[in-house]
C-alpha positions in Angstrom: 0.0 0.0 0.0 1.8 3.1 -1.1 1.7 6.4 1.1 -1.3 7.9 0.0 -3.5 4.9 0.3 -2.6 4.2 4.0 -3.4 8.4 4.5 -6.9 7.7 2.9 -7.2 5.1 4.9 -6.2 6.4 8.1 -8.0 9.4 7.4 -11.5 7.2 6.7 -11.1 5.3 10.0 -10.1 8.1 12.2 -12.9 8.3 14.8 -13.4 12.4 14.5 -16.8 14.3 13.8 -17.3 16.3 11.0 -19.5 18.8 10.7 -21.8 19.0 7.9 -20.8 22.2 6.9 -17.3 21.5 6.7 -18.5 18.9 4.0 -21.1 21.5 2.6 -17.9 24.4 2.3 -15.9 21.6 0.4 -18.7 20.5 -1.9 -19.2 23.7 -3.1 -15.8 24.4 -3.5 -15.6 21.1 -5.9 -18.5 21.9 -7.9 -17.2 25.4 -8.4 -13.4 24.1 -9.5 -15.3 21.5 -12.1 -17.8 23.9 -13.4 -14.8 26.4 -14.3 -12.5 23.3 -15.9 -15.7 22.5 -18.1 -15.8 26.0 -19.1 -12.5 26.0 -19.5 -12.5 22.5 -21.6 -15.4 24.5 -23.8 -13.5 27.7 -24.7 -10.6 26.0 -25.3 -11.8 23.3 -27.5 -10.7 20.4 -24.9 -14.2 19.1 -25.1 -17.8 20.1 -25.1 -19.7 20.7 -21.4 -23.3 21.2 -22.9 -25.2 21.0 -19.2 -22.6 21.3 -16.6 -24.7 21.4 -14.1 -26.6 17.6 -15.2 -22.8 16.9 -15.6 -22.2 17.8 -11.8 -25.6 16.1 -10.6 -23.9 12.6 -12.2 -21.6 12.7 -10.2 -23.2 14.0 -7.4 -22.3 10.6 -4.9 -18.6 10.7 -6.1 -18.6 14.3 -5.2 -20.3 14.5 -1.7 -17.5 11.6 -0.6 -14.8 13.9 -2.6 -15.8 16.7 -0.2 -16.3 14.5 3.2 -12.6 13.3 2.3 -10.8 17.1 2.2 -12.9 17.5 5.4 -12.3 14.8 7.3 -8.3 15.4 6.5 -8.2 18.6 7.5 -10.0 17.5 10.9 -7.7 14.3 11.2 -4.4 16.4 10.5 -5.3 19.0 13.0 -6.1 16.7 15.4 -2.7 14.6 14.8 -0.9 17.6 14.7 -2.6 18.4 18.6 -2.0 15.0 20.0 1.4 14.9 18.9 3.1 18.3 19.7 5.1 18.6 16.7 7.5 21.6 16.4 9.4 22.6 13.6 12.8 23.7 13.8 14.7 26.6 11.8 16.7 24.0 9.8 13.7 22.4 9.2 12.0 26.0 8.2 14.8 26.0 5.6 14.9 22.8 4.1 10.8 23.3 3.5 12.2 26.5 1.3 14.6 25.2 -0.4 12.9 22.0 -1.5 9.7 24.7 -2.4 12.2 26.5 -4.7 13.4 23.4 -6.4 9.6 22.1 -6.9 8.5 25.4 -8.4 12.3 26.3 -10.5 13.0 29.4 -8.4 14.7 30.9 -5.3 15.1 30.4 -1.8 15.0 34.4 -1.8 11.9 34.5 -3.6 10.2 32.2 -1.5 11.4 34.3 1.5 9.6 37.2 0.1 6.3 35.4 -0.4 6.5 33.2 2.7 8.3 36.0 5.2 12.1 36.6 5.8 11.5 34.0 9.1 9.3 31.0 6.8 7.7 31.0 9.7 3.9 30.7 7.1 5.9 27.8 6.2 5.2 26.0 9.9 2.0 24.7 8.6 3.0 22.7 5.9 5.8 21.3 7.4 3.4 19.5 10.2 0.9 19.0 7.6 3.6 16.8 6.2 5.2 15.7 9.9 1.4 14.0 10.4 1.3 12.7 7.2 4.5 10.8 8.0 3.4 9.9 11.4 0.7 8.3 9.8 2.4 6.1 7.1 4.4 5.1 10.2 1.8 4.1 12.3 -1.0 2.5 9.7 -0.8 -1.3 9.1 
């Protein structure tokens, strides 16, 4: 099971509540991103979205467990994050920026400017990706 299967899977089983309209922010967020790629797909001659919106209500079950998904892992990383104290460390503040410059062919300086001279908007990510690795650690 690679990485991101044993997330999902964490993520499903994790006993955690999540509000319906944490699910309800997220659906519409989906339907919004898909109706603006089928628009997209139309002007641009990638293919023709005649009803978008019947094209949405197809998929509508596919969708609604789409959006419980991004919901749920926001809940379950938070909460990982919570129960296991994780701190993040200046060299660790650093690596995050330069492996971000690399990914997107650019600067550690220019990632500075965006993120903050400290990197310290970087925090999040890097125990976003601290929990992620605890769970691939700890799922069977």
């Amino acid at each position: 099971m690679n990485e991101e299967e044993k997330i999902r899977r964490f993520v499903m089983e994790y006993s955690i509540e999540v509000p319906k309209q944490a699910v309800e922010n997220e659906l519409n967020y989906i339907r919004m991103e898909m109706r603006h790629r089928m628009n997209y797909d139309t002007l641009t001659g990638g293919g023709h979205h005649l009803d978008p919106y019947g094209e949405l209500e197809q998929m509508k079950d596919q969708l609604y467990q789409a959006a419980y998904f991004e919901a749920k892992y926001d809940l379950v990383i938070k909460d990982i994050i919570a129960r296991q104290n994780f701190s993040v460390t200046r060299e660790e503040l650093e690596e995050e920026a330069e492996a971000m410059a690399q990914r997107q062919h650019s600067t550690v300086d220019l990632v500075r400017r965006f993120f903050g001279e400290d990197l310290s908007m970087l925090e999040k990510d890097v125990k976003r990706r601290k929990a992620e690795q605890w769970i691939c650690q700890n799922e069977q």
